[in-house]
C-alpha positions, -999 to 999 in steps of 0.1 A, spaced: -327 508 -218 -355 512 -189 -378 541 -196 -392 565 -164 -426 571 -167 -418 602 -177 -401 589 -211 -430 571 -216 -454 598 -215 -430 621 -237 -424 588 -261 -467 584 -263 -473 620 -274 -442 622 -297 -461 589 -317 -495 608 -318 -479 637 -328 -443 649 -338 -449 684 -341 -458 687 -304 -440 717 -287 -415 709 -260 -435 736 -237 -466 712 -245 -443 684 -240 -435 693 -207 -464 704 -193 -488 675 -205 -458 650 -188 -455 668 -159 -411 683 -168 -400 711 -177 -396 723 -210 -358 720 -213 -361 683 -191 -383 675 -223 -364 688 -250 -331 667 -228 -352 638 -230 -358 640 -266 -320 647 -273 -309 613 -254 -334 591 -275 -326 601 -305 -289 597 -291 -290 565 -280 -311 554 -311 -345 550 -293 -356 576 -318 -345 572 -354 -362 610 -361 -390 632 -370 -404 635 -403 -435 641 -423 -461 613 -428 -472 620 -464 -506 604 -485 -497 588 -513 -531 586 -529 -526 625 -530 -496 621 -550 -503 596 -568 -489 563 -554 -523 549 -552 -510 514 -566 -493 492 -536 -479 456 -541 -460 435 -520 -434 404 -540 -421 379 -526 -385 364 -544 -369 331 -546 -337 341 -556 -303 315 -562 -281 308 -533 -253 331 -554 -237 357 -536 -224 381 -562 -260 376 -581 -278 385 -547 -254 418 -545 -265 428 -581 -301 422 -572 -301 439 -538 -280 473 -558 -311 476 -582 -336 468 -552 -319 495 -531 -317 520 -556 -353 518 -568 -375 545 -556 -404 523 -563 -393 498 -533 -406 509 -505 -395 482 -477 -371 453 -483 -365 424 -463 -348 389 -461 -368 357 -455 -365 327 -436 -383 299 -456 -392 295 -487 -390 328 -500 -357 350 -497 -367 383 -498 -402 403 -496 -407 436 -512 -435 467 -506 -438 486 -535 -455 518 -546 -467 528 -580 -490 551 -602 -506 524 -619 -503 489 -629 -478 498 -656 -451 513 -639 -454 474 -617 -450 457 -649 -422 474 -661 -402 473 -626 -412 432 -626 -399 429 -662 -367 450 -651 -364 430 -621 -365 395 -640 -336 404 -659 -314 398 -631 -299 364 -630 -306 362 -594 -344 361 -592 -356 324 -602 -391 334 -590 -414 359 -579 -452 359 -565 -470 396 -568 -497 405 -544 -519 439 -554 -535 458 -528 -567 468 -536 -578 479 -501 -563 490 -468 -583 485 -438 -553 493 -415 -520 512 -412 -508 522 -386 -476 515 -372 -475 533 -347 -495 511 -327 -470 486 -311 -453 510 -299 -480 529 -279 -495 491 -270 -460 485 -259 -455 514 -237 -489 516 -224 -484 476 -208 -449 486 -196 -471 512 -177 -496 487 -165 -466 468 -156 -446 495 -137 -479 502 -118 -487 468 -105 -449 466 -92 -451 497 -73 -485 490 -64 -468 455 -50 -435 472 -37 -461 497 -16 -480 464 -4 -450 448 9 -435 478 22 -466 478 45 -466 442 51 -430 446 62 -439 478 85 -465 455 103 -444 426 109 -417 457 124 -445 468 148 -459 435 155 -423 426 166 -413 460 186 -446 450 201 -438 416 212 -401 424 222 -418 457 248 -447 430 262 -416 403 270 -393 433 288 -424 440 309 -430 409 319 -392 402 326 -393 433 350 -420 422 362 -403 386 371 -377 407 387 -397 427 408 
């Protein structure tokens, strides 16, 4: 899907902030405040948007306890399934994802406190599947914020659009010069073919 600059600029302020209003929207991007809220209707339509909803801290309610594992599991299908059913239905698990390599699956994980990790781990182990896992405990975050792809991402696809029309507005001119130089060339060569003729 190619985004207008104005889907950009809607996209960019939606990231910072979700609660914008579409009448701030608009007017900060330049539309209308029904072109912005049509905008907004046709990416989450077209899955560009997946939705809006509110970023909570979890040190505030006390999910101060992150940890990401790693799982080498056996090549078994129907042990996998049983192991992805728990993994899915565990409000603990935060993020799961398969693995090329070594490992076949990487987890992020909330908790209260190292307890509540030990008895998910130990719950965990009893599945068949899981031959081994590797815990790592976070015990700072100097980053988070994922947002910032995204806005790198549409701010070089700006840059980008920019230098093309910048370029298309070059060769536009180049092309107009070349016109005139011609047209002048082709009026010099009928004077001086009247002028044979005379």
């Amino acid at each position: 899907m190619r985004l207008r600059e104005k889907d950009k600029c809607i996209l960019r302020l939606l990231i910072q902030n979700g609660r914008l209003p579409f009448a701030e929207i608009g007017r900060r991007c330049d539309v209308s405040r029904q072109v912005a809220f049509e905008r907004v209707k046709r990416f989450l339509e077209e899955g560009l948007a997946e939705g809006f909803t509110i970023r909570l801290n979890e040190e505030k309610f006390g999910l101060s306890f992150r940890a990401y594992i790693l799982i080498i599991a056996k090549p078994s299908e129907s042990l996998r399934k049983e192991l992805i059913n728990f993994l899915q239905k565990s409000r603990n698990v935060r993020r799961i994802q398969l693995l090329f390599g070594r490992y076949d699956f990487f987890l992020e994980l909330l908790f209260r406190n190292k307890d509540e990790m030990t008895d998910f781990i130990r719950e965990m182990h009893a599945f068949e599947a899981v031959e081994r896992t590797e815990t790592f405990i976070v015990y700072q975050t100097l980053k988070e914020k994922p947002e910032d792809p995204f806005l790198a991402l549409l701010d070089a696809d700006a840059h980008t659009d920019t230098n093309a029309d910048t370029h298309a507005d070059t060769n536009a001119d180049t092309n107009a010069d070349a016109d005139a130089h011609a047209d002048a060339k082709d009026t010099n060569r009928q004077k001086s073919g009247k002028g044979e003729e005379q």
